[in-house]
N, CA, C and O atoms as a GROMACS GRO file, in nm:
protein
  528
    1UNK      N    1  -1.880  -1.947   0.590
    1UNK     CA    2  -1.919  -1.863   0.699
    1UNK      C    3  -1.951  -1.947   0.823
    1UNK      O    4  -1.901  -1.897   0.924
    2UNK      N    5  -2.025  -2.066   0.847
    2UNK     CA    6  -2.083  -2.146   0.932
    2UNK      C    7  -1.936  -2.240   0.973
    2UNK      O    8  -1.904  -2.293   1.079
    3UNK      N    9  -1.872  -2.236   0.853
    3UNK     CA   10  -1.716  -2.287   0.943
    3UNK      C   11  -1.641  -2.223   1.059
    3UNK      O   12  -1.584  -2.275   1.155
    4UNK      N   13  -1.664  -2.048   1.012
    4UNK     CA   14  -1.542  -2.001   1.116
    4UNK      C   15  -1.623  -1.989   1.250
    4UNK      O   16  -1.575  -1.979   1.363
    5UNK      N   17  -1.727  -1.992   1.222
    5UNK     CA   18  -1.819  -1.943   1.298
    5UNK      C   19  -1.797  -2.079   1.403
    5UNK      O   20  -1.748  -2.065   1.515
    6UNK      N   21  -1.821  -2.149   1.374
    6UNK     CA   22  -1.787  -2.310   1.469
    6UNK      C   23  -1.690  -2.308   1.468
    6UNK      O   24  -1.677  -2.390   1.559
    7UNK      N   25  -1.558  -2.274   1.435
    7UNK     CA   26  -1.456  -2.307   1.496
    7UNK      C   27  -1.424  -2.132   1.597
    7UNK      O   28  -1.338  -2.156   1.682
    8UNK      N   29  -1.449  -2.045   1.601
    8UNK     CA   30  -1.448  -1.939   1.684
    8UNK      C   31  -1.534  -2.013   1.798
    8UNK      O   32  -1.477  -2.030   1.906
    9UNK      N   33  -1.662  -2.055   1.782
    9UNK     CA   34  -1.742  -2.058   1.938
    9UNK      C   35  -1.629  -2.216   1.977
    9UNK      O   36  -1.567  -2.224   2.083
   10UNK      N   37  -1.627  -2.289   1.904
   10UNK     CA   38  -1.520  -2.402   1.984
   10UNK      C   39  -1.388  -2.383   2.044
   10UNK      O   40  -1.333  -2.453   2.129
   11UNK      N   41  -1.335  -2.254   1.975
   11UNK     CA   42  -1.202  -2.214   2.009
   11UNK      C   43  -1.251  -2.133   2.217
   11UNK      O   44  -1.183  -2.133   2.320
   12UNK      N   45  -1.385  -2.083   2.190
   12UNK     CA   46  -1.421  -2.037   2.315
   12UNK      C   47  -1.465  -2.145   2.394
   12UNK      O   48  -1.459  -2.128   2.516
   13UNK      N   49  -1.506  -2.247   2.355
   13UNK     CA   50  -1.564  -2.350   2.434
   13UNK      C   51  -1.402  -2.404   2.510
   13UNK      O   52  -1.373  -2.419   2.628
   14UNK      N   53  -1.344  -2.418   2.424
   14UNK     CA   54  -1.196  -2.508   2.480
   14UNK      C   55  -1.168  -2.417   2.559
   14UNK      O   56  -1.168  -2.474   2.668
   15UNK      N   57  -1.137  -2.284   2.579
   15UNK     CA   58  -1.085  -2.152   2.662
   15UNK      C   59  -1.155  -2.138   2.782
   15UNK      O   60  -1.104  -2.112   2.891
   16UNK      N   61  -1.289  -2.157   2.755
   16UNK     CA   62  -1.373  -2.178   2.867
   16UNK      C   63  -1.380  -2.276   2.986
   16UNK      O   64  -1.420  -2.260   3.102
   17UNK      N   65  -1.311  -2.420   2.901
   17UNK     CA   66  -1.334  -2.527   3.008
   17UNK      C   67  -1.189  -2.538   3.035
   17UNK      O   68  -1.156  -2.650   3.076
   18UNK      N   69  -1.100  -2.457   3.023
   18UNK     CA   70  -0.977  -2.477   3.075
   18UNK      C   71  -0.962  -2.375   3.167
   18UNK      O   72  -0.858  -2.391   3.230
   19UNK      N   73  -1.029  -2.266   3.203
   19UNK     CA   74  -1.046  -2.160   3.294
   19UNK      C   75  -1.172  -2.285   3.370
   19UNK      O   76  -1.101  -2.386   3.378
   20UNK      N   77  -1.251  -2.308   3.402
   20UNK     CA   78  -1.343  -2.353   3.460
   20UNK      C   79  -1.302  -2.490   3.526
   20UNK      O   80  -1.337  -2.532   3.636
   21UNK      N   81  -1.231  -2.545   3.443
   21UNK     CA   82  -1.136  -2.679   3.484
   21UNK      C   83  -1.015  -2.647   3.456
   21UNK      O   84  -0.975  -2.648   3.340
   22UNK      N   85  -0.939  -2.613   3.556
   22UNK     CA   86  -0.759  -2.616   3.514
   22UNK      C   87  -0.715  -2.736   3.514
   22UNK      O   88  -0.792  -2.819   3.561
   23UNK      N   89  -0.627  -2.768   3.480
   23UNK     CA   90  -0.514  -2.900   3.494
   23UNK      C   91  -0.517  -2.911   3.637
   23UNK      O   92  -0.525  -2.805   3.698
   24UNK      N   93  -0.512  -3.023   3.706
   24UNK     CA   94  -0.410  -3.016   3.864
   24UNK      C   95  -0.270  -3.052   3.860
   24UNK      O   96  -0.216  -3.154   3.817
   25UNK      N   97  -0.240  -2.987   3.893
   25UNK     CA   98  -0.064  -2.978   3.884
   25UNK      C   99   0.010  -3.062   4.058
   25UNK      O  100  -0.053  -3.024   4.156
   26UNK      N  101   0.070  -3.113   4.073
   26UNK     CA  102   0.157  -3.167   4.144
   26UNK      C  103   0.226  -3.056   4.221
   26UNK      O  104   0.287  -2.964   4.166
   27UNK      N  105   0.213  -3.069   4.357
   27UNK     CA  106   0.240  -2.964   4.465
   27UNK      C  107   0.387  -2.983   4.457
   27UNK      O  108   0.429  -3.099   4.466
   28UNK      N  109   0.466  -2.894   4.443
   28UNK     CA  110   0.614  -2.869   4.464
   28UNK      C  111   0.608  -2.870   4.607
   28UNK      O  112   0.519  -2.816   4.672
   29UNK      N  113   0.742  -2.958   4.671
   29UNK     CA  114   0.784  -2.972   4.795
   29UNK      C  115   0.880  -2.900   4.840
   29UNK      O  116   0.996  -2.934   4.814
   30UNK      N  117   0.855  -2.785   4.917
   30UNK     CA  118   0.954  -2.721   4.949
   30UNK      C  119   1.042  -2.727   5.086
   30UNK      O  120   0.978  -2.748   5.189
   31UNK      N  121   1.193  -2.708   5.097
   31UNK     CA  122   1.231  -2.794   5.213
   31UNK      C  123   1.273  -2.606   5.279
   31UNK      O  124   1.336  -2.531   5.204
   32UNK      N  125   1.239  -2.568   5.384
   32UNK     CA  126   1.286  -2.456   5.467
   32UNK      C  127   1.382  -2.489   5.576
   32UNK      O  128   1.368  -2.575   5.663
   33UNK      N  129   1.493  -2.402   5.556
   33UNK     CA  130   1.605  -2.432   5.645
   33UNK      C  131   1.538  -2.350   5.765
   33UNK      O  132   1.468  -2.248   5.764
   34UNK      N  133   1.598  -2.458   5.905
   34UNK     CA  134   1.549  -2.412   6.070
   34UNK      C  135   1.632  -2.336   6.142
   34UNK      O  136   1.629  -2.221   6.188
   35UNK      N  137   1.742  -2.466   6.142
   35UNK     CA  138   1.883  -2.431   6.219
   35UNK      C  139   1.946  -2.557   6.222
   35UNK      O  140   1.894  -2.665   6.195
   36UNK      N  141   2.059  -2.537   6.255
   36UNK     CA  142   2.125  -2.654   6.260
   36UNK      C  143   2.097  -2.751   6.432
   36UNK      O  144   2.082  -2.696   6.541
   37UNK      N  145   2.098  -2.885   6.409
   37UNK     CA  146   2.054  -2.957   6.510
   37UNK      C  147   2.130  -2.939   6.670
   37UNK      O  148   2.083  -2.977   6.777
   38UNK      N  149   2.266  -2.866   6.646
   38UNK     CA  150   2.307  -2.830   6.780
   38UNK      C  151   2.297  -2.736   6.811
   38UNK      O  152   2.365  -2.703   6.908
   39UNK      N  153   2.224  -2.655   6.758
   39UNK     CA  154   2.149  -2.491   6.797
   39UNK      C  155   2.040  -2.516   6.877
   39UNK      O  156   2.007  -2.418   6.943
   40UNK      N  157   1.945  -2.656   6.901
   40UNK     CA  158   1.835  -2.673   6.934
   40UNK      C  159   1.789  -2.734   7.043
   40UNK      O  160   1.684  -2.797   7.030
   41UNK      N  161   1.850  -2.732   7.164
   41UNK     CA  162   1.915  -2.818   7.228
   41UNK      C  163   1.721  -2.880   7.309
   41UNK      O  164   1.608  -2.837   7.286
   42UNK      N  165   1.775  -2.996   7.405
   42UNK     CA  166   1.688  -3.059   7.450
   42UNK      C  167   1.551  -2.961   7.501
   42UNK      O  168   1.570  -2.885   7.596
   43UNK      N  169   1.447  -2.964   7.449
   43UNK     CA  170   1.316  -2.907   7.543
   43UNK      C  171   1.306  -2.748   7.454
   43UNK      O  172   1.220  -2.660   7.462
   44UNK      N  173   1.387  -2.755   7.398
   44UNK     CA  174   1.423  -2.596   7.287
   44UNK      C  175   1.291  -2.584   7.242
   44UNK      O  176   1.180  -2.632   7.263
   45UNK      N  177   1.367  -2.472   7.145
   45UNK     CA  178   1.221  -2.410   7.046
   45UNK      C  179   1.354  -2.338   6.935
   45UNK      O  180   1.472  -2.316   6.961
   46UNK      N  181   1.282  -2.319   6.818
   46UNK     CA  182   1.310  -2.214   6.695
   46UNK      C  183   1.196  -2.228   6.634
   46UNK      O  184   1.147  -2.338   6.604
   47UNK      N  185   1.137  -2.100   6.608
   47UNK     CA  186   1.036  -1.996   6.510
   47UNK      C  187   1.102  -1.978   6.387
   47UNK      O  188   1.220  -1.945   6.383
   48UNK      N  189   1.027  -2.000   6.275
   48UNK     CA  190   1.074  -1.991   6.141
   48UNK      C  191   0.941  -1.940   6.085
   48UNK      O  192   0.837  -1.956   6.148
   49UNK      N  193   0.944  -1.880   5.971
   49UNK     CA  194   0.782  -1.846   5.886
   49UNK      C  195   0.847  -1.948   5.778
   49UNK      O  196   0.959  -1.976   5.734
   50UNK      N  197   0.665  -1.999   5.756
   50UNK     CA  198   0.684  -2.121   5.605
   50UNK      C  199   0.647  -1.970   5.505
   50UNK      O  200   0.633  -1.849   5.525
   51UNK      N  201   0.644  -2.046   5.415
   51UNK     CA  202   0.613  -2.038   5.284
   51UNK      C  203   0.516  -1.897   5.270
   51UNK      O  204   0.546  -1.804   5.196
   52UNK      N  205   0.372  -1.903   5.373
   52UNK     CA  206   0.264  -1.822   5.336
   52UNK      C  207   0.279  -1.738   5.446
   52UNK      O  208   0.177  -1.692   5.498
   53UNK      N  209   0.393  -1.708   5.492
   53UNK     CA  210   0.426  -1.591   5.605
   53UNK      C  211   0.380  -1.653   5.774
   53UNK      O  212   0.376  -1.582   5.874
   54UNK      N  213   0.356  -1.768   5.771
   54UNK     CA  214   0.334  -1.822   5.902
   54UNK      C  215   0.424  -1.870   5.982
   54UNK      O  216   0.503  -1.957   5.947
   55UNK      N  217   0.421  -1.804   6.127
   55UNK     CA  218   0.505  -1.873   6.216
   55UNK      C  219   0.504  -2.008   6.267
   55UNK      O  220   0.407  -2.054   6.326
   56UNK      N  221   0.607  -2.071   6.245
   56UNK     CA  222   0.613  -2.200   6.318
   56UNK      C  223   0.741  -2.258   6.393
   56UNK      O  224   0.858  -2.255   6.357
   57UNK      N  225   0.695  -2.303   6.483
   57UNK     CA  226   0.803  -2.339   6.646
   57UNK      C  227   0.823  -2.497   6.563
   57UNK      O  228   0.741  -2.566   6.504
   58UNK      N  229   0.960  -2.514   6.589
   58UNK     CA  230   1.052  -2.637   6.579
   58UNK      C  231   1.063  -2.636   6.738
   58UNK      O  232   1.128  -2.554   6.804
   59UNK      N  233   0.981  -2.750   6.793
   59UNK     CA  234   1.014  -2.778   6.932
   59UNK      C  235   1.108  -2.980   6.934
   59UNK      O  236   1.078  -3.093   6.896
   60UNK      N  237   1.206  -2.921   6.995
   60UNK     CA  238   1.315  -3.035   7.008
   60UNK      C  239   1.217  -3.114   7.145
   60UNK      O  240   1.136  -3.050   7.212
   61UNK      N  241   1.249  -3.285   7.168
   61UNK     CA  242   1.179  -3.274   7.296
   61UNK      C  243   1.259  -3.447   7.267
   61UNK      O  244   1.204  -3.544   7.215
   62UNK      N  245   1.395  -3.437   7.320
   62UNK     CA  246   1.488  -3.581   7.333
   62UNK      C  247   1.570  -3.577   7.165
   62UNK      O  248   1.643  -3.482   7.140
   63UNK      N  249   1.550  -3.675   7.071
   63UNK     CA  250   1.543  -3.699   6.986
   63UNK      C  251   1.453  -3.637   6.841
   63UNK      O  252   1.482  -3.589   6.732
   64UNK      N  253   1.335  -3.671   6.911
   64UNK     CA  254   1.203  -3.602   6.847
   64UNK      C  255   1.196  -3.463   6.822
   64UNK      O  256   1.241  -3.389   6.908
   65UNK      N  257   1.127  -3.393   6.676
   65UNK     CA  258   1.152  -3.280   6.620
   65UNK      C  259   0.984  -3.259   6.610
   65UNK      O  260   0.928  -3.365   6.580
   66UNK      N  261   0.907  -3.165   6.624
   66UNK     CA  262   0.805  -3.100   6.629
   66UNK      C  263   0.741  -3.010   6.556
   66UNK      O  264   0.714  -2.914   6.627
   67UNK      N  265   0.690  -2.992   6.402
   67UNK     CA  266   0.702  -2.850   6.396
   67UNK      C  267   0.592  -2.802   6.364
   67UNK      O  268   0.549  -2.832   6.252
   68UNK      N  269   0.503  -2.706   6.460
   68UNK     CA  270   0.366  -2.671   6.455
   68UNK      C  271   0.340  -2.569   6.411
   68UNK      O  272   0.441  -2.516   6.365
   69UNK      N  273   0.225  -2.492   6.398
   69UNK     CA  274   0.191  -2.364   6.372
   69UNK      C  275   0.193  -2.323   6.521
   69UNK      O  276   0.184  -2.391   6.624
   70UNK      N  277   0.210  -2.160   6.495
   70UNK     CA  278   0.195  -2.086   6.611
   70UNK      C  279   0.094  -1.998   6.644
   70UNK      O  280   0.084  -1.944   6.754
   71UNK      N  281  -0.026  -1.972   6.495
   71UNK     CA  282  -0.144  -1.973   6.498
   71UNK      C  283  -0.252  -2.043   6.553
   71UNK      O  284  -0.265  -2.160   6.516
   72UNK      N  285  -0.364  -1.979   6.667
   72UNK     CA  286  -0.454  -2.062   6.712
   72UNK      C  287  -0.564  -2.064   6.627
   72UNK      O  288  -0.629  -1.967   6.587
   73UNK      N  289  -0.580  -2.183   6.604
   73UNK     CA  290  -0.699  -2.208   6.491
   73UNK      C  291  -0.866  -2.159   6.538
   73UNK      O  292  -0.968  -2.177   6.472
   74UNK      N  293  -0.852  -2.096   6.662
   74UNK     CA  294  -0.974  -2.017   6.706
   74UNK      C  295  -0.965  -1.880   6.648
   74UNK      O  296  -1.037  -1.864   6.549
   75UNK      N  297  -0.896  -1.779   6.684
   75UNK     CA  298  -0.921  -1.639   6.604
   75UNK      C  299  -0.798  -1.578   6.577
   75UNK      O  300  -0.783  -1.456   6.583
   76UNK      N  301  -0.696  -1.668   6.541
   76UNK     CA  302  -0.590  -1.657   6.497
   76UNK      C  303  -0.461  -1.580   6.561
   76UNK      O  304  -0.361  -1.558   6.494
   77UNK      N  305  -0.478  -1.534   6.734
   77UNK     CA  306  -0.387  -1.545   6.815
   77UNK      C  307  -0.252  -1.659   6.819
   77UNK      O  308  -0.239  -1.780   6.805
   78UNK      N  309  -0.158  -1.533   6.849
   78UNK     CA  310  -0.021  -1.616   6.820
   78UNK      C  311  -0.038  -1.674   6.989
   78UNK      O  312  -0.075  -1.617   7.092
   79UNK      N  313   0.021  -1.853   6.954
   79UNK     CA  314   0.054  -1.910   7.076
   79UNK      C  315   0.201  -1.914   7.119
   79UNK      O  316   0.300  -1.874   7.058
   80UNK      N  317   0.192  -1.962   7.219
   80UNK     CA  318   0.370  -1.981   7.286
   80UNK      C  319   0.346  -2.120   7.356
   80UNK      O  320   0.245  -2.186   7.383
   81UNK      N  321   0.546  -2.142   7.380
   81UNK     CA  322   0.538  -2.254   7.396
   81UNK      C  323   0.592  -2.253   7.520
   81UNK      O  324   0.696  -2.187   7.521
   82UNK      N  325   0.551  -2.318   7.667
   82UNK     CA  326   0.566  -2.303   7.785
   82UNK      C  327   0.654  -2.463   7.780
   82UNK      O  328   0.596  -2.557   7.725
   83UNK      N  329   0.789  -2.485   7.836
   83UNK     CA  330   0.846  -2.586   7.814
   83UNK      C  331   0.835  -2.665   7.977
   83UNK      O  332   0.841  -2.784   8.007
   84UNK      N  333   0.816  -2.540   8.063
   84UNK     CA  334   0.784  -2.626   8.196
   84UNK      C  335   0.692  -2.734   8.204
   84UNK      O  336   0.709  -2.843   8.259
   85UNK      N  337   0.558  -2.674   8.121
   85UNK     CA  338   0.469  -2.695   8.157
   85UNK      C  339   0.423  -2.814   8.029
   85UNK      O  340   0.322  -2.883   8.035
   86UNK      N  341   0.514  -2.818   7.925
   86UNK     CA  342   0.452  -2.882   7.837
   86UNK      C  343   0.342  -2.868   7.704
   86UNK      O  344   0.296  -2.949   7.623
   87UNK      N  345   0.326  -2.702   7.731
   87UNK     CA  346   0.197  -2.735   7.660
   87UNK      C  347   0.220  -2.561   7.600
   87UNK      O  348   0.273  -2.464   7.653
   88UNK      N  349   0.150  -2.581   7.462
   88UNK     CA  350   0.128  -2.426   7.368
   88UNK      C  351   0.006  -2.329   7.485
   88UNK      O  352  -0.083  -2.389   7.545
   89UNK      N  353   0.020  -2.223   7.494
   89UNK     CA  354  -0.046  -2.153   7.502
   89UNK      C  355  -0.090  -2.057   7.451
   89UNK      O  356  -0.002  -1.976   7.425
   90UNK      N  357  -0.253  -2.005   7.403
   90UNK     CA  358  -0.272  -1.895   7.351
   90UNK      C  359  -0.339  -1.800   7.449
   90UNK      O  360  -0.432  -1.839   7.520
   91UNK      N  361  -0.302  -1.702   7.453
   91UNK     CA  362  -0.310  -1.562   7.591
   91UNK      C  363  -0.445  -1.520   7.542
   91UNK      O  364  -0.508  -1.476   7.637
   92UNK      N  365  -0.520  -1.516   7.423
   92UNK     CA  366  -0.683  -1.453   7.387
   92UNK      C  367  -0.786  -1.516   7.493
   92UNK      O  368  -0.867  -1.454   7.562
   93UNK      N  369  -0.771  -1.617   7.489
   93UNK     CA  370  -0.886  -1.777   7.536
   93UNK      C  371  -0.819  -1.816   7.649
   93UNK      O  372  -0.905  -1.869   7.719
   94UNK      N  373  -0.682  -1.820   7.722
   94UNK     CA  374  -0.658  -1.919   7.821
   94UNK      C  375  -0.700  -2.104   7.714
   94UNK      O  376  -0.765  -2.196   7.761
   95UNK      N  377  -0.651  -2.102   7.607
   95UNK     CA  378  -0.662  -2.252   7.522
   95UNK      C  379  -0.545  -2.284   7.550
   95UNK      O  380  -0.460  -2.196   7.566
   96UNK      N  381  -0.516  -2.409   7.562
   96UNK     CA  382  -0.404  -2.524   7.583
   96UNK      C  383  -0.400  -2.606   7.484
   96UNK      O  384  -0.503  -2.643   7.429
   97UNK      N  385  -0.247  -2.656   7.439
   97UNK     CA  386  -0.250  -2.753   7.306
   97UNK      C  387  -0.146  -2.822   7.377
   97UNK      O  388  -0.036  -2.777   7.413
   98UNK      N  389  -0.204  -2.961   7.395
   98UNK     CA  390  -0.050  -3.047   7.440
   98UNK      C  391   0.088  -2.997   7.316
   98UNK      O  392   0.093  -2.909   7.230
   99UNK      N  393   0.185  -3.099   7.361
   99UNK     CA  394   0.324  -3.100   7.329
   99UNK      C  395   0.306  -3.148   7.148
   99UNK      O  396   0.388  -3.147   7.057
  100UNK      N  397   0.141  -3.193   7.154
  100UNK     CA  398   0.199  -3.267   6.969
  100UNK      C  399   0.066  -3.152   6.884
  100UNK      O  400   0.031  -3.170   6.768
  101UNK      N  401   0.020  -3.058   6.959
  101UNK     CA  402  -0.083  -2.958   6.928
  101UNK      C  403  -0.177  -2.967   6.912
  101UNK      O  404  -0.224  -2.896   6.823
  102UNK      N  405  -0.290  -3.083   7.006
  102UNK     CA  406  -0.419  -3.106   7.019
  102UNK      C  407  -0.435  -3.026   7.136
  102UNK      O  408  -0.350  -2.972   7.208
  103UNK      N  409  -0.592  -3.028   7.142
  103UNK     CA  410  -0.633  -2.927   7.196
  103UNK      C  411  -0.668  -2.986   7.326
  103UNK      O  412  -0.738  -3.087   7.333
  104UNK      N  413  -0.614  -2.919   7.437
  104UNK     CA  414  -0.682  -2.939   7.607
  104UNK      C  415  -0.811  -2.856   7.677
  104UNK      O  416  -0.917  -2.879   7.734
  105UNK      N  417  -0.748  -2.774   7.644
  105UNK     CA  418  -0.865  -2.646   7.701
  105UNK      C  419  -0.874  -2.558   7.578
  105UNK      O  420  -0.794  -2.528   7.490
  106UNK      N  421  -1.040  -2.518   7.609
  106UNK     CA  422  -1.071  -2.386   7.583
  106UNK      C  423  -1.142  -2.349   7.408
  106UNK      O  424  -1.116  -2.446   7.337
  107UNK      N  425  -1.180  -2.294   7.369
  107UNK     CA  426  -1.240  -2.231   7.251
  107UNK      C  427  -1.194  -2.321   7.116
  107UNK      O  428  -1.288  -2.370   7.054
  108UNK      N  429  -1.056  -2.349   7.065
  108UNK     CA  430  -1.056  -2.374   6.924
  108UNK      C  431  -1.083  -2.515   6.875
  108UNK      O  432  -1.057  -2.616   6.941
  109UNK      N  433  -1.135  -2.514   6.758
  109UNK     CA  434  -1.228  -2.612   6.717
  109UNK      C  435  -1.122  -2.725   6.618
  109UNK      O  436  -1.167  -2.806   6.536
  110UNK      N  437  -1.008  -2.710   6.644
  110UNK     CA  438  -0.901  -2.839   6.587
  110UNK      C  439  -0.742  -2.768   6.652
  110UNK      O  440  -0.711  -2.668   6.716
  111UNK      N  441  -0.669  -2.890   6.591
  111UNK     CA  442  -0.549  -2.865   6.688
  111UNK      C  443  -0.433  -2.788   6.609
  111UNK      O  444  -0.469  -2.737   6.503
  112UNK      N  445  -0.334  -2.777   6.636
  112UNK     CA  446  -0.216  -2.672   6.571
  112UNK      C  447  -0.202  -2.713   6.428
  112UNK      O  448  -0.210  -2.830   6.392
  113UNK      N  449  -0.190  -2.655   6.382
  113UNK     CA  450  -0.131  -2.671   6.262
  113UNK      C  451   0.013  -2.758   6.223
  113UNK      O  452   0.130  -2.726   6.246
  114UNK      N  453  -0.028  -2.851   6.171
  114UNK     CA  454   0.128  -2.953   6.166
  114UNK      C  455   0.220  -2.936   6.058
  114UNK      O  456   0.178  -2.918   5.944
  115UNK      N  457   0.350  -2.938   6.084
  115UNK     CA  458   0.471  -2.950   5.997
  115UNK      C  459   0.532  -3.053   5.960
  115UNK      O  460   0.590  -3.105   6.054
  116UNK      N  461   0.549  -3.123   5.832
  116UNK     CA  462   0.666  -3.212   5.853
  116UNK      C  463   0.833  -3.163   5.847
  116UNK      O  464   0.864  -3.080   5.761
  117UNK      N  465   0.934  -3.216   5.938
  117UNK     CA  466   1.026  -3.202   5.946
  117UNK      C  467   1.164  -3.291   5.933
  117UNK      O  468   1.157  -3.398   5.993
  118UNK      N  469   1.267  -3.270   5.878
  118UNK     CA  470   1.353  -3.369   5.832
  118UNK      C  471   1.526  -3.279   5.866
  118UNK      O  472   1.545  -3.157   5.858
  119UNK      N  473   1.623  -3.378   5.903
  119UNK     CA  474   1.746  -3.376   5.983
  119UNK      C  475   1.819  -3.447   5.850
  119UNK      O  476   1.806  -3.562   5.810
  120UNK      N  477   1.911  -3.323   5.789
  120UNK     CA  478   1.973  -3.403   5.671
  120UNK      C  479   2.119  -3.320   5.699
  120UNK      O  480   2.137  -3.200   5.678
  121UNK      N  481   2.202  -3.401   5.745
  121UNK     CA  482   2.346  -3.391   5.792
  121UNK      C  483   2.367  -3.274   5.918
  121UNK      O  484   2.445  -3.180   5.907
  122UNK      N  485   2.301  -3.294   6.011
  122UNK     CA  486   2.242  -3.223   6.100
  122UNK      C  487   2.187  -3.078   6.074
  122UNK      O  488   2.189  -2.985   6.155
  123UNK      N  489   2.125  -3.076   5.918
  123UNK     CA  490   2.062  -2.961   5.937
  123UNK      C  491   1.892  -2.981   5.931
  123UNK      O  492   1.821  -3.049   5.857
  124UNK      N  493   1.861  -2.893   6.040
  124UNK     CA  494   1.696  -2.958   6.041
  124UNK      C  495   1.649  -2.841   5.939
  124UNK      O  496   1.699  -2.729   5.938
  125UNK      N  497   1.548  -2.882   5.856
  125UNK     CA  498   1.456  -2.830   5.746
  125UNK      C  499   1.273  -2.871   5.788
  125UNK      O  500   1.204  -2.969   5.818
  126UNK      N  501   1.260  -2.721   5.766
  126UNK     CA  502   1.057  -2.779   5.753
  126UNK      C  503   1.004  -2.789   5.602
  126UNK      O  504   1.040  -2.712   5.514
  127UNK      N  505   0.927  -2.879   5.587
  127UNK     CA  506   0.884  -2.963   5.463
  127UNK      C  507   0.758  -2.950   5.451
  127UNK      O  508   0.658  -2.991   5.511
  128UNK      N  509   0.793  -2.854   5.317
  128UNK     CA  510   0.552  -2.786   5.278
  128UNK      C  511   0.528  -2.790   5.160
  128UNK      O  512   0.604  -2.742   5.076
  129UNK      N  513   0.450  -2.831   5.142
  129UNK     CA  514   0.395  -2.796   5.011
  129UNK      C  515   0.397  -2.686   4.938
  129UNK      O  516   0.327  -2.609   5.004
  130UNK      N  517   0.450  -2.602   4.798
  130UNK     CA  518   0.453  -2.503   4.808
  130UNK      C  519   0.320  -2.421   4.759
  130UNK      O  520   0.260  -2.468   4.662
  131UNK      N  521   0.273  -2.308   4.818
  131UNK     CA  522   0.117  -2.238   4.806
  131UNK      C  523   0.071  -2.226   4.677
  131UNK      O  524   0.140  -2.164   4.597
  132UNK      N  525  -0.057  -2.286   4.634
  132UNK     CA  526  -0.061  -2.253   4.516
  132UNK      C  527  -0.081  -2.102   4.459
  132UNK      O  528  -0.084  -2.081   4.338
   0.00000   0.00000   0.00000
């Protein structure tokens, strides 16, 4: 009797600390197609949603590929990207995010949200982790 009995509360103990402690598992890398690199031309933009339904601007600017969130990390107003001028804007706050998505002016308390991005036989792809 005192056997099953210890192996039932151990069978709960193991169940328990594997809900309480999961494994960590290795983030799958997921690659999202943009557009192709002559769709994008100098000073451009393309909007894509990653993974968790978020918009993000692929801004071209020479060579160099960009790819930010379009969420402002103040109250979650969508920004735009003013190419005259250089710089994200969000219309809630009058906030400014230079060209690499730090913050110039105004209310939010860190800078855009960053993408990595990669050019594989001229097709540009954004590169995320996939959500757990």
């Amino acid at each position: 009797m005192y056997v099953s009995l210890a192996v039932s509360y151990g069978t709960a103990a193991v169940l328990a600390a594997k809900y309480l402690y999961p494994m960590k598992r290795t983030p799958t890398i997921r690659s999202i197609f943009v557009a192709r690199l002559s769709q994008l031309p100098d000073g451009g933009t393309h909007v894509v949603t990653d993974l968790r339904g978020v918009p993000v601007q692929v801004v071209r600017q020479g060579d160099s590929l960009l790819a930010l969130s379009t969420v402002c990390p103040h109250l979650g107003c969508r920004v735009r990207w003013e190419g005259g001028a250089k710089q994200f804007l969000c219309p809630c706050h009058n906030a400014a995010f230079d060209q690499e998505g730090k913050v110039l002016s105004g209310p939010p308390p860190r800078p855009l949200g960053r993408y990595e991005v990669e050019v594989i036989e001229g097709s540009v792809y954004l590169k995320m982790k996939e959500p757990a």
